[in-house]
N, C-alpha and C positions, 0 to 999 in steps of 0.2 A: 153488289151491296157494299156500299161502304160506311165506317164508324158514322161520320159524322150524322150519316141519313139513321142508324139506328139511334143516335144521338138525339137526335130530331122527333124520329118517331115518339122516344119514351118521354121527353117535355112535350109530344100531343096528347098522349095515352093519360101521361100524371096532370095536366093541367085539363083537360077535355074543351080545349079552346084554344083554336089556332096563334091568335092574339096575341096570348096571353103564352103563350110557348112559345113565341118569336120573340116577344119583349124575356123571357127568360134567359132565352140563349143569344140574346144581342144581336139577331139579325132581322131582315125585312120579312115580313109577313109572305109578299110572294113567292119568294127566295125559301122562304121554308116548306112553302106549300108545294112547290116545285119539286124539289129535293124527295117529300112524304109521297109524290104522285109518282117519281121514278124508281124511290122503293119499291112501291103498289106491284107497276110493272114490272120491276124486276123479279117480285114473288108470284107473281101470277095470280094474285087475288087484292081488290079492296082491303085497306084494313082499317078504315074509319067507317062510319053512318054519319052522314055529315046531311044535318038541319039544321037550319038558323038559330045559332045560340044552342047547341043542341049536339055536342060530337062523342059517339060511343065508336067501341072497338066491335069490328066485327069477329067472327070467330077464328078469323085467322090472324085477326089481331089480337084477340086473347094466348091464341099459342104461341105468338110472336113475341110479347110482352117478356114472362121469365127471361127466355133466350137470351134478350136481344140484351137485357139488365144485368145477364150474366156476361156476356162476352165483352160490352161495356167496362166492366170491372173488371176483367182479366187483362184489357189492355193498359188500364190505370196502373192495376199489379206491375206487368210486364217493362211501362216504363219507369217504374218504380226500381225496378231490379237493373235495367239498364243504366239508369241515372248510378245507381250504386258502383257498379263495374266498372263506369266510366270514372270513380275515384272521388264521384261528390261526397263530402261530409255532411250528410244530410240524407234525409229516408223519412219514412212511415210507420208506423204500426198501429193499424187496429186492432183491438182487441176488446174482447167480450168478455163480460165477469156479472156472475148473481152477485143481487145488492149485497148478501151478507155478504161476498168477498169483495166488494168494494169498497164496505164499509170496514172490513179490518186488514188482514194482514196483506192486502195486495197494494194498499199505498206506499206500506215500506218497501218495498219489490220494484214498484215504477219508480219511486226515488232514488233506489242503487241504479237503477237502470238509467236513468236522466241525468246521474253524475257522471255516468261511465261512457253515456253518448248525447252531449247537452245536444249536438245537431239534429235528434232523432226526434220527429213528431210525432206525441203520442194520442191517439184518439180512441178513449174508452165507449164502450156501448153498453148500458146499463139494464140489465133485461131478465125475464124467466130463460131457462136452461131450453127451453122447445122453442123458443123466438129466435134465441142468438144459434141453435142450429141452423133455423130456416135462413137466419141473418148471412151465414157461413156457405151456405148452399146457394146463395146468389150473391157469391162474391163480394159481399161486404164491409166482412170483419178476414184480416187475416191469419187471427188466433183466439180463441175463445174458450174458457174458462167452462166448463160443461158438466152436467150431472148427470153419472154411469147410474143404470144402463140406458143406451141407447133403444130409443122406439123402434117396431119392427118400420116404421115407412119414412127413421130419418136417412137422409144421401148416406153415400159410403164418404167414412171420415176416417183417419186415422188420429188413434187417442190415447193418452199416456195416463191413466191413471198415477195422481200424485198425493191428494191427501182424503181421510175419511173424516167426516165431521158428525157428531150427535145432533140430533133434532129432541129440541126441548118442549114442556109445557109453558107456555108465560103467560104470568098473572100479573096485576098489580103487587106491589110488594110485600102491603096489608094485607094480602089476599092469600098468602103461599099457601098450600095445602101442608100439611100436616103427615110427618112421614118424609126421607129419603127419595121415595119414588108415589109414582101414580099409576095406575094402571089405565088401557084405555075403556074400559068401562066406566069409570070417572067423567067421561066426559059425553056420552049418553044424557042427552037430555038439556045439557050444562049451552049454555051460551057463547059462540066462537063468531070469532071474525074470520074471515078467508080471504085468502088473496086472490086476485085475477087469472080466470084463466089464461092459458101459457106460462102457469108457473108449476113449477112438478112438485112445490109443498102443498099445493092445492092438491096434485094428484096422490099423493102420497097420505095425505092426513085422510083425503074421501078413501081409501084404498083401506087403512088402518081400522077406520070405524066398518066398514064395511067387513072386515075380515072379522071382525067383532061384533059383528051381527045388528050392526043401528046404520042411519042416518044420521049424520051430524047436523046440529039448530043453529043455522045463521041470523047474529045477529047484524050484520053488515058483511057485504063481500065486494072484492072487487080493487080492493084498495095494492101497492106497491108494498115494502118493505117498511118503510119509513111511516106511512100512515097506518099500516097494521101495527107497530107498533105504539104507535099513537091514540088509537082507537084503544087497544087493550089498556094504556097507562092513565086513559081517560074512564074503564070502567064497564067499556062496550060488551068484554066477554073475553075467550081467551084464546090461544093459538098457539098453533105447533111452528117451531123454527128453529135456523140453527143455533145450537148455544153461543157461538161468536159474537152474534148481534148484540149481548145483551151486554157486551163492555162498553163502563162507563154512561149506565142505563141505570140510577140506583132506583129509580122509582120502579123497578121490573125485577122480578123475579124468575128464576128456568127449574123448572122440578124434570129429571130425566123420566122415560117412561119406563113402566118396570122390566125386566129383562126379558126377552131379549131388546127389547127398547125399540127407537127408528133412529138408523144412519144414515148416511147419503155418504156417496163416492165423487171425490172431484176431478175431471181429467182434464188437460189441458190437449186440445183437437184443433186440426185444419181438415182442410179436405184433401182428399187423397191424391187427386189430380193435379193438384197445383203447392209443387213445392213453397213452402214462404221465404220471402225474402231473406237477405243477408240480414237486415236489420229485424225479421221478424224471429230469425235464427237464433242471433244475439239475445233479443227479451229471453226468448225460450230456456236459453244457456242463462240467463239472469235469473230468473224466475225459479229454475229449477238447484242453483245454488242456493237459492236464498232458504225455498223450504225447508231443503235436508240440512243448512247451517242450523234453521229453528228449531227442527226435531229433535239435532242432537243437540242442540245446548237445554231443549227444554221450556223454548220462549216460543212456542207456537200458544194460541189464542188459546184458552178451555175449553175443552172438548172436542180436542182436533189432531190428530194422530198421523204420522205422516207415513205415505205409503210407496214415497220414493226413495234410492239410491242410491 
């Protein structure tokens, strides 16, 4: 078995057209098909269904797929880290972050970071906290931004819990409720927008009402950070989020919920198996100065409490 034939394999699997997976990877169609025929053999089973115009993954193609996506990406990692060792000024870092921390205090975080190593390529991945896991678990992302606790069926990951952030009510501004706090029986009945599943404010707001004995009334669902708040500023209904987003949001208002309210824990996590890079090391040591500078001067975002070191 060699990379490039796994190589090969995963532009047949993601394209489902031989064609059009050889013009991907810039070789000859034969050439490819050859390559995908002496995988086959070397696995001891088929891993296409090949009909004209018409190619699926058989089932040992299915269990090959993950695999073959992960080890894929541990050799990209791998020469990543060599490349490093060998003294190039130049590196990687993927990294995964929920939109509210993308939208606030993680841009000042990549720009210490980007003075400190302008050679370092930064490639952010913008997602719910249960996608940039799975993202994590097939070697994607080299460090990602994550919210404790973890599911009982995510990978083994190791994770540093670093800051706690409040989750708010948000209205329109004309719209704030009345009173300090809200309870969540207030919202019983009341009109919300929701985000897409794979995001765990989704799971966590259906978990709150629930614990409180309702269903929550959607009036749109499905939407990212950016259009949920959009949707509420338009009128839609309202949502729970973290109080960060709403800087520089005047048309939005955040009513905390009553005590003991809803938090969330941010950690920052790899996987366990696979050390990160030198440059992924570095963010990590950037990232992790920059909070505890915030916390104690007191310039962390409202309602964000830091829980590192």
């Amino acid at each position: 078995m060699q990379l490039q034939q796994l190589a090969y394999f995963v532009a047949v699997a993601e394209a489902r057209h031989f064609t059009q997976a050889a013009e991907r990877m810039r070789v000859a169609q034969p050439s490819l098909s050859k390559q995908i025929k002496a995988l086959e053999t070397d696995m001891g089973a088929p891993l296409f269904f090949r009909a004209r115009g018409n190619v699926t993954l058989t089932a040992a193609g299915e269990a090959l797929l993950p695999l073959a996506r992960r080890i894929l990406a541990d050799a990209d990692t791998a020469r990543q880290e060599v490349a490093e060792i060998a003294g190039l000024r130049r590196g990687r870092v993927r990294l995964g972050a929920t939109p509210s921390l993308c939208a606030g205090l993680l841009a000042d975080a990549l720009a210490r970071f980007h003075r400190s190593y302008p050679g370092i390529e930064l490639m952010v991945e913008e997602g719910g906290s249960r996608d940039l896991v799975r993202a994590l678990a097939r070697g994607q992302l080299d460090l990602s931004l994550i919210i404790m606790p973890l599911q009982s069926d995510d990978p083994s990951l190791v994770t540093e819990e670093i800051l706690r952030e409040n989750l708010v009510v948000v209205s329109p501004s004309h719209e704030r409720p009345k009173g300090a706090y809200l309870e969540i029986e207030a919202l019983r009945g009341r009109q919300m927008v929701m985000f897409r599943r794979g995001y765990d404010l989704r799971e966590a707001t259906l978990a709150a009402c629930r614990q409180a004995g309702f269903e929550p009334t959607f009036a749109v669902q499905g939407g990212e950070m950016d259009a949920v708040l959009r949707f509420v500023e338009a009128g839609l209904g309202v949502a729970v989020v973290p109080s960060m987003v709403l800087d520089g949001r005047p048309g939005l208002s955040g009513t905390p919920l009553a005590p003991p309210g809803l938090s969330r824990t941010i950690a920052l996590a790899h996987r366990k198996d696979v050390e990160p890079t030198r440059a992924g090391r570095a963010f990590r040591e950037t990232l992790l100065s920059f909070v505890v500078e915030a916390g104690h001067e007191g310039t962390l975002p409202q309602g964000v409490e830091l829980i590192a070191e």
